[in-house]
C-alpha positions as CSV (number, residue, x, y, z in Angstrom):
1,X,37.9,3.4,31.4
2,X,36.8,6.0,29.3
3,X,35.9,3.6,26.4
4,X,34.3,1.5,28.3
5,X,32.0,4.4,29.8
6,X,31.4,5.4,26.0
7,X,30.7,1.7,25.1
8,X,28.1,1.9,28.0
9,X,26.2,4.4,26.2
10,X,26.1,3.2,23.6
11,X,24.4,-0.2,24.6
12,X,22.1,2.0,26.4
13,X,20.8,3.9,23.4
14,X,20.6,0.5,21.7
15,X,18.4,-1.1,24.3
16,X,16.2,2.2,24.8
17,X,15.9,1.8,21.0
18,X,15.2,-2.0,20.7
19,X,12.1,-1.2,23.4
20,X,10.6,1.3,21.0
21,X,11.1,-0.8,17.8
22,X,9.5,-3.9,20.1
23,X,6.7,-1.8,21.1
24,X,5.7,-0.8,17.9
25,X,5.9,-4.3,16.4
26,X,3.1,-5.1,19.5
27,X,0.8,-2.0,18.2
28,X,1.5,-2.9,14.4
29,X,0.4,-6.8,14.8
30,X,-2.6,-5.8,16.8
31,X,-3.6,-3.1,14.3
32,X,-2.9,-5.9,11.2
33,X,-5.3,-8.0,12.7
34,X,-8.0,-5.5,12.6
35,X,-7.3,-3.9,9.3
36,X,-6.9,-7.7,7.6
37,X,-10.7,-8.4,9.4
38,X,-11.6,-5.3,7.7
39,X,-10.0,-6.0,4.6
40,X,-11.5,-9.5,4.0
41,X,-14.9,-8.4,5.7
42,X,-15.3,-5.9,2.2
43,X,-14.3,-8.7,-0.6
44,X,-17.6,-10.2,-0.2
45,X,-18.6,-7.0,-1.0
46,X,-16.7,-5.8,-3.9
47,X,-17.4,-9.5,-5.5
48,X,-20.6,-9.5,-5.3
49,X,-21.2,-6.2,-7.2
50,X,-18.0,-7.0,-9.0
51,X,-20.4,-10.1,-10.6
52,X,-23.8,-7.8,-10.9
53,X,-21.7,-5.3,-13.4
54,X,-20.7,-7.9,-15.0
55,X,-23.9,-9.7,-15.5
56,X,-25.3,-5.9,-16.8
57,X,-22.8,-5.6,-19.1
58,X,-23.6,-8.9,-20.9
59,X,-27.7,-8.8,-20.3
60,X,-28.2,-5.0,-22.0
61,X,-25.7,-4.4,-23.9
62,X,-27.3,-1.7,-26.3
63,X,-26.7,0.8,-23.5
64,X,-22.9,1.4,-23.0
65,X,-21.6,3.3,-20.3
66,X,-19.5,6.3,-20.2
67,X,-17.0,4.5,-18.1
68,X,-17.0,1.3,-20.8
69,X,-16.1,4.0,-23.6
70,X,-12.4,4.5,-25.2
71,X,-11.1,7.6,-26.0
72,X,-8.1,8.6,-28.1
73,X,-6.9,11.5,-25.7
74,X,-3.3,11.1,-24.9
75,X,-3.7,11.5,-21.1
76,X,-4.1,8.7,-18.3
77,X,-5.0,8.6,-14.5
78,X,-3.3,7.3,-11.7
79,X,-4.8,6.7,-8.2
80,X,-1.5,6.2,-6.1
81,X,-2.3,5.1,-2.9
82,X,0.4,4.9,-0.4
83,X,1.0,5.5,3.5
84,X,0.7,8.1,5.9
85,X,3.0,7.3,7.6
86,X,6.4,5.8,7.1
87,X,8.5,2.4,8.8
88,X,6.8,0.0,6.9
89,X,10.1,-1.6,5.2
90,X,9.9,-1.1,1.1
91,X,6.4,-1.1,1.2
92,X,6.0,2.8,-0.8
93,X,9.1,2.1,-2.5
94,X,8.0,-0.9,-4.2
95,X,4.6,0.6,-5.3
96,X,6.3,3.8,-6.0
97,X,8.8,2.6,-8.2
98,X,6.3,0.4,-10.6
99,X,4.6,4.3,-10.6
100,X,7.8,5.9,-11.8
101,X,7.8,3.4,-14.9
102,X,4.5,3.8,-15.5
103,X,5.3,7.4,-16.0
104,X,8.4,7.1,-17.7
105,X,6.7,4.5,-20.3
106,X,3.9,7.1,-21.0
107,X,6.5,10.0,-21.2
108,X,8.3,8.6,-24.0
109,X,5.3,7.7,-25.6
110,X,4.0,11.4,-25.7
111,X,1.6,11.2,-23.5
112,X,0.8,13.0,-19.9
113,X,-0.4,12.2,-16.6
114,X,-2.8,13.0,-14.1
115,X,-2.4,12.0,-10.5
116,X,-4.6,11.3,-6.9
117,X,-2.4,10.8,-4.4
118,X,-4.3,9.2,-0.9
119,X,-1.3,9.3,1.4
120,X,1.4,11.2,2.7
121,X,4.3,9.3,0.9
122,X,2.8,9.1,-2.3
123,X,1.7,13.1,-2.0
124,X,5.5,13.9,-1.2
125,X,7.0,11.8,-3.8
126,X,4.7,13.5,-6.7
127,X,5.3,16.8,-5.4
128,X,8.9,15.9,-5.7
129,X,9.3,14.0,-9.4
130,X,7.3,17.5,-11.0
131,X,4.1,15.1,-11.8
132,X,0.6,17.0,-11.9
133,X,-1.1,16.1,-9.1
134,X,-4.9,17.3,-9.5
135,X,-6.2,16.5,-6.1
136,X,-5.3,14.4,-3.1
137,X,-6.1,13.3,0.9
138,X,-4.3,12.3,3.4
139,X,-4.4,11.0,7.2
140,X,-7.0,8.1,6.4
141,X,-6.5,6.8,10.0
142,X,-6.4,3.5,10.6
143,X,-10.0,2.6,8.6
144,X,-10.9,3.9,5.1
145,X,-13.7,6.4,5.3
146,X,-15.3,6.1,1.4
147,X,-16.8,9.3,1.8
148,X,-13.2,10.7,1.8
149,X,-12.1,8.9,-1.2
150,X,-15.2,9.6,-3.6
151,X,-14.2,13.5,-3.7
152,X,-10.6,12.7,-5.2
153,X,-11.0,10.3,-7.0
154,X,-14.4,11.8,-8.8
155,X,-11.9,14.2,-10.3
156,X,-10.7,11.3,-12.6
157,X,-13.8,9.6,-13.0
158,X,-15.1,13.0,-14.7
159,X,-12.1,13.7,-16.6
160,X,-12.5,10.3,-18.2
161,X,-16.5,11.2,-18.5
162,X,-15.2,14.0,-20.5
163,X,-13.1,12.2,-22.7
164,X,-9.6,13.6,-21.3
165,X,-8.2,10.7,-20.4
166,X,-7.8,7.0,-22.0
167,X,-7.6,5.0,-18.9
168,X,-7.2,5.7,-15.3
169,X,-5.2,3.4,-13.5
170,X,-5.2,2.6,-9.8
171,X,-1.8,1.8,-8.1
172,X,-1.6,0.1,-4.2
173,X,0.1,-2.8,-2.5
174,X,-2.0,-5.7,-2.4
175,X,-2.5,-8.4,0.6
176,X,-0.8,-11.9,-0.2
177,X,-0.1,-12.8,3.8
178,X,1.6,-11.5,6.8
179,X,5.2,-11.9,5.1
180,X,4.5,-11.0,1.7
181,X,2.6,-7.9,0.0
182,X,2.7,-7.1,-3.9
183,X,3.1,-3.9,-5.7
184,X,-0.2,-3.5,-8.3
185,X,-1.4,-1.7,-11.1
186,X,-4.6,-1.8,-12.3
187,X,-6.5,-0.8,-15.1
188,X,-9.7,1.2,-13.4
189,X,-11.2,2.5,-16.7
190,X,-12.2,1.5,-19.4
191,X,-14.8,-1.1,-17.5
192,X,-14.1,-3.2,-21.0
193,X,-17.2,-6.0,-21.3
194,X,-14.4,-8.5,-22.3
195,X,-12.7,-8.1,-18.9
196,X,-16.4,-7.8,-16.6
197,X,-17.4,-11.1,-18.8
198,X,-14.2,-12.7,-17.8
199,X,-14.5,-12.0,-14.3
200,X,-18.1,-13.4,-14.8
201,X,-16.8,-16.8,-16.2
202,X,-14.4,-16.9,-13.3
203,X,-17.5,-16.3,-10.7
204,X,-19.4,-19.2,-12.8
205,X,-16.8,-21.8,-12.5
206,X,-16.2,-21.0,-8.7
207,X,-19.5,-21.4,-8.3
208,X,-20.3,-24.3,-10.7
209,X,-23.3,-22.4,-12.2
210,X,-23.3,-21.5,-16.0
211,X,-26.5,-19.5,-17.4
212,X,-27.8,-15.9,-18.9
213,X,-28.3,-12.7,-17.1
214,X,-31.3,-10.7,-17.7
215,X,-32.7,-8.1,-14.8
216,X,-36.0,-5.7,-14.5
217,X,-34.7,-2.3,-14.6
218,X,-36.7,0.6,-12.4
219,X,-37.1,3.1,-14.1
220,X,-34.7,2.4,-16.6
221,X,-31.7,0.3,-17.8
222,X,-29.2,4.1,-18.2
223,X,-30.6,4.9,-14.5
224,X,-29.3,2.0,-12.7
225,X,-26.6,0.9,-14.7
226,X,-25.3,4.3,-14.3
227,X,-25.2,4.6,-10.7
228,X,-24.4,1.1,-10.3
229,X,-20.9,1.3,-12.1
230,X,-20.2,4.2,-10.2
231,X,-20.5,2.2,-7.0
232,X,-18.5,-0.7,-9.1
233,X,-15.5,2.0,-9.4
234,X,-16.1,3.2,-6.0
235,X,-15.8,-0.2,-4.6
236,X,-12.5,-0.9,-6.4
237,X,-10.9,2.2,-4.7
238,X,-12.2,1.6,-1.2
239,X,-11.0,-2.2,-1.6
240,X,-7.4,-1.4,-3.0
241,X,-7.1,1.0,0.3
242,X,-8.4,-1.6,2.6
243,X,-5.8,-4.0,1.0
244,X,-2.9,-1.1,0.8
245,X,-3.8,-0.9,4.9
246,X,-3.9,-4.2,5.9
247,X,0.1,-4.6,4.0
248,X,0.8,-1.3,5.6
249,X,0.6,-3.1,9.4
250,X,1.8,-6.2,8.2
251,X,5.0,-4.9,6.6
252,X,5.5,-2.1,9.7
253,X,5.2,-5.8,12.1
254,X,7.8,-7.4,9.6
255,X,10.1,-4.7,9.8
256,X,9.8,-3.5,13.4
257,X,10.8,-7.1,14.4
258,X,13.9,-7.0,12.0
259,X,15.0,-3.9,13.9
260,X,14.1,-5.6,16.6
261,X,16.4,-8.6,16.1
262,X,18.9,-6.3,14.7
263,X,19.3,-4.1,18.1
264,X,20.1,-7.6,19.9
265,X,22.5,-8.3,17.8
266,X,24.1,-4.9,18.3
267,X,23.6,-5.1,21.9
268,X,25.5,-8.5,21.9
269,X,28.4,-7.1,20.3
270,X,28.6,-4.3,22.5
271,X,28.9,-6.1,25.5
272,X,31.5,-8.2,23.9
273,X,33.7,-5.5,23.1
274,X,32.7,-3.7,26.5
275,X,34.0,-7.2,28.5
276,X,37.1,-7.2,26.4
277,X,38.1,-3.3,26.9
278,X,36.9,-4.2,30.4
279,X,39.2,-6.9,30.7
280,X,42.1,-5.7,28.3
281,X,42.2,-2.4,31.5
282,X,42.5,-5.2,34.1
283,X,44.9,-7.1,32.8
284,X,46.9,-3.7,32.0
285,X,46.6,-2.6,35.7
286,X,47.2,-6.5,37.2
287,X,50.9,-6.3,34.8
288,X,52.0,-2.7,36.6
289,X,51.3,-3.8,39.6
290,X,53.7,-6.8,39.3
291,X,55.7,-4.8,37.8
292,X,55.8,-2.2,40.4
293,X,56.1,-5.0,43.0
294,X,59.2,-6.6,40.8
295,X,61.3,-3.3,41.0
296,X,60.8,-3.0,44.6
């Protein structure tokens, strides 16, 4: 019966394994929960200053932001956010792999990139593929901190300022629902009025209102309009890593259950070859001794 003791391992190991894999599915769907509350507790947010930019870009337009500028420079931006940690199915895979085209689109066209990684996956992979990675954080927790991701990302922000980069891109997984989450990358800067006053038509017809914009700037139109695009760009970070979170749990859930599922069917097949080499040894000891029986 020594197969059969080996075969009793091995369902062992499975079934030690399958109440790991079960107990972080637990911990995953009650950490989804909070992190899609905190998720959709921010959009009101990041709309609602999402339509006051807009609404400065079409009521002053005289004054143009550094951040609504285009340069000619041949370098571009990427925020890559990504995990800490890993499990999550093809979660940083997905999102990865639209970054490596990105990369391998702006290669070819002579350009180079400059890179923010928030995660540990996304940190490791650019380390890995040779791409220039000019700052970075990692172990976010379980709850975005923005004070965390304004450092970071401000290195961007100023390079565009500057006029070293044409665009800065920001790269995460965004929330659909529990079962589905979609690799996205967005175009950060240039804050272009066409795309703020098409965002604005959008808030218009959701809201069934149609009219000009004009505010009372104190102290002066440059003054606030400045700071409030920073808090516009800020806002767009914070929510993409409030989405990227809320899919992280949500995809860890999906795919601790499919191991889940997976480790019962293992377990099942074990004990069906156990009870056969169980019986097959039986059988084999029942025939010798009627054998043994016969020749006496």
């Amino acid at each position: 019966m020594a197969a059969g003791k080996e075969i009793r391992g091995k369902i062992k190991s499975v079934e030690n394994t399958k109440k790991i894999t079960k107990a972080m599915e637990m911990v995953a769907a009650s950490k989804m929960r909070k992190a899609q509350d905190r998720m959709r507790s921010a959009r009101p947010y990041s709309e609602k200053i999402r339509d006051i930019a807009s609404h400065l870009g079409q009521a002053n337009p005289e004054y143009t932001h550094p951040f609504m500028e285009t340069h000619e420079a041949a370098g571009v931006g990427f925020v890559v956010i990504t995990t800490d940690k890993g499990l999550c199915g093809g979660m940083n895979t997905n999102v990865l792999r639209a970054v490596t085209n990105q990369l391998r689109d702006l290669q070819q066209a002579g350009g180079s990139a400059r890179t923010v990684a928030i995660g540990n996956k996304g940190l490791g992979f650019l380390n890995r593929i040779g791409a220039q990675v000019v700052s970075h954080v990692t172990q976010l927790g379980d709850k975005p901190h923005l004070d965390k991701l304004i450092g970071p990302v401000k290195v961007l922000l100023d390079a565009y300022t500057r006029g070293e980069l044409k665009a800065v891109y920001v790269c995460y997984t965004k929330f659909i629902n529990t079962m589905k989450q979609e690799p996205v990358v967005e175009l950060l800067l240039p804050l272009s009025a066409e795309r703020m006053q098409a965002e604005s038509a959008q808030s218009q017809a959701a809201t069934g209102t149609k009219h000009a914009w004009d505010y009372l700037y104190e102290p002066d139109a440059p003054t606030v309009i400045d700071q409030l695009l920073v808090r516009y760009v800020e806002t767009l970070v914070y929510q993409a890593v409030a989405e990227n979170m809320a899919s992280e749990q949500s995809a860890r859930m999906v795919a601790m259950k499919a191991a889940t599922d997976n480790a019962g069917s293992v377990i099942g097949e074990l004990k069906l070859v156990y009870n056969k080499t169980r019986q097959a040894a039986i059988t084999k000891e029942l025939s010798e001794i009627v054998a043994g029986a016969a020749a006496v």
